[in-house]
C-alpha positions in Angstrom: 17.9 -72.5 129.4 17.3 -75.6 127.3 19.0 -76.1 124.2 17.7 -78.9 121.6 20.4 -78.9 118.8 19.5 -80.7 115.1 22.3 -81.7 113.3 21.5 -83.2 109.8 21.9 -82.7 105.7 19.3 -82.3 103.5 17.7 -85.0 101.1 18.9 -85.8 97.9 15.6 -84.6 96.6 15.5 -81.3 98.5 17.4 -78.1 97.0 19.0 -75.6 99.2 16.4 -73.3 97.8 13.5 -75.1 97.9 14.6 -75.8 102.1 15.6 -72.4 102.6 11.9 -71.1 101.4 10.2 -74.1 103.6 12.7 -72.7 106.6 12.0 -69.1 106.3 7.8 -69.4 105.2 6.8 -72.5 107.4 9.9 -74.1 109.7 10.7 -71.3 111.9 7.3 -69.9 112.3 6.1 -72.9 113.7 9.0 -73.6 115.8 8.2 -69.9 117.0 4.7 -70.4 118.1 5.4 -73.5 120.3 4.6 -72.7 123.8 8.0 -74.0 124.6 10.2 -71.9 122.7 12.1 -69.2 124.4 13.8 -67.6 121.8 13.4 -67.2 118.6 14.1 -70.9 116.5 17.6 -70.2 115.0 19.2 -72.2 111.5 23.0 -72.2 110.4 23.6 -73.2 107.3 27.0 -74.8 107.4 29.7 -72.8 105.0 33.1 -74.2 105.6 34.8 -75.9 108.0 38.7 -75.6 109.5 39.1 -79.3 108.9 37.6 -79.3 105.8 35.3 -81.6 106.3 31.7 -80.7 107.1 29.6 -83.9 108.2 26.2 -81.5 108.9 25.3 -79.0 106.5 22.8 -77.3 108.6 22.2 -76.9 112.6 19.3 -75.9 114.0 19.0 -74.5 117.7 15.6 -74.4 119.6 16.2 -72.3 122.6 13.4 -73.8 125.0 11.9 -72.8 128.5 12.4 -76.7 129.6 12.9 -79.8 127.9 9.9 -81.5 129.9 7.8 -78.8 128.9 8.3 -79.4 125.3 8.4 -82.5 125.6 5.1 -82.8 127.5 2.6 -80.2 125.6 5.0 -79.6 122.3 6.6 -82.6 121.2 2.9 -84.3 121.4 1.1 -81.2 119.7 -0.9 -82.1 116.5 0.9 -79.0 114.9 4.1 -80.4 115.6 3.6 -83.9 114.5 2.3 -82.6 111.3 5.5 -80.3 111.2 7.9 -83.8 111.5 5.7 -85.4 109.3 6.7 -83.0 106.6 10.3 -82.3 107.7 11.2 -85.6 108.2 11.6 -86.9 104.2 13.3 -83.4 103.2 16.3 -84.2 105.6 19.0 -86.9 105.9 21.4 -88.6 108.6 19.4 -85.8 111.4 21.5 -86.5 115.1 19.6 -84.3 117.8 21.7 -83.6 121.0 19.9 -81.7 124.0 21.8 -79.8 126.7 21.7 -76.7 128.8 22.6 -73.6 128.0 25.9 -72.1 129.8 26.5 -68.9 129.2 
């Protein structure tokens, strides 16, 4: 399976609460309905860390059926656009990694 993984922190203007309700009400719906999308859309809000440093507050995990697939009827979506269009000023230093899934 597909993996895309979205590391990032969130604006200076944006409180955890005011995310957490855009998350739960509007972010992972959407991500959910996106032909793409294998399993449900998955957030982690970073707690702690053993180093004690913890460079991304918040990881988000789209399990997907392909990256092309996304990439060709998803990504280009009107609903999605609108959706980065949005999420895009509510986060900060956002590093997206894409892989496969192992086990």
């Amino acid at each position: 399976m597909a993996e895309t993984i979205i590391l990032y922190n969130l604006a200076a203007n944006v409180t955890e609460e005011q995310y957490k309700d855009y998350a739960t009400s509007e972010k992972g719906p959407l991500l959910d309905s996106l032909e793409s999308v294998k399993k449900k859309y998955e957030l982690v809000k970073i707690g702690r860390s053993l180093s004690g440093e913890i460079p991304y507050k918040y990881v988000g995990i789209i399990h997907l059926t392909s990256h092309d697939e996304f990439n060709q009827k998803d990504a280009p979506s009107q609903k999605f656009q609108d959706f980065l269009a949005k999420w895009m000023p509510m986060v900060t230093d956002a590093h997206i990694l894409y892989g496969e899934e192992i086990y």
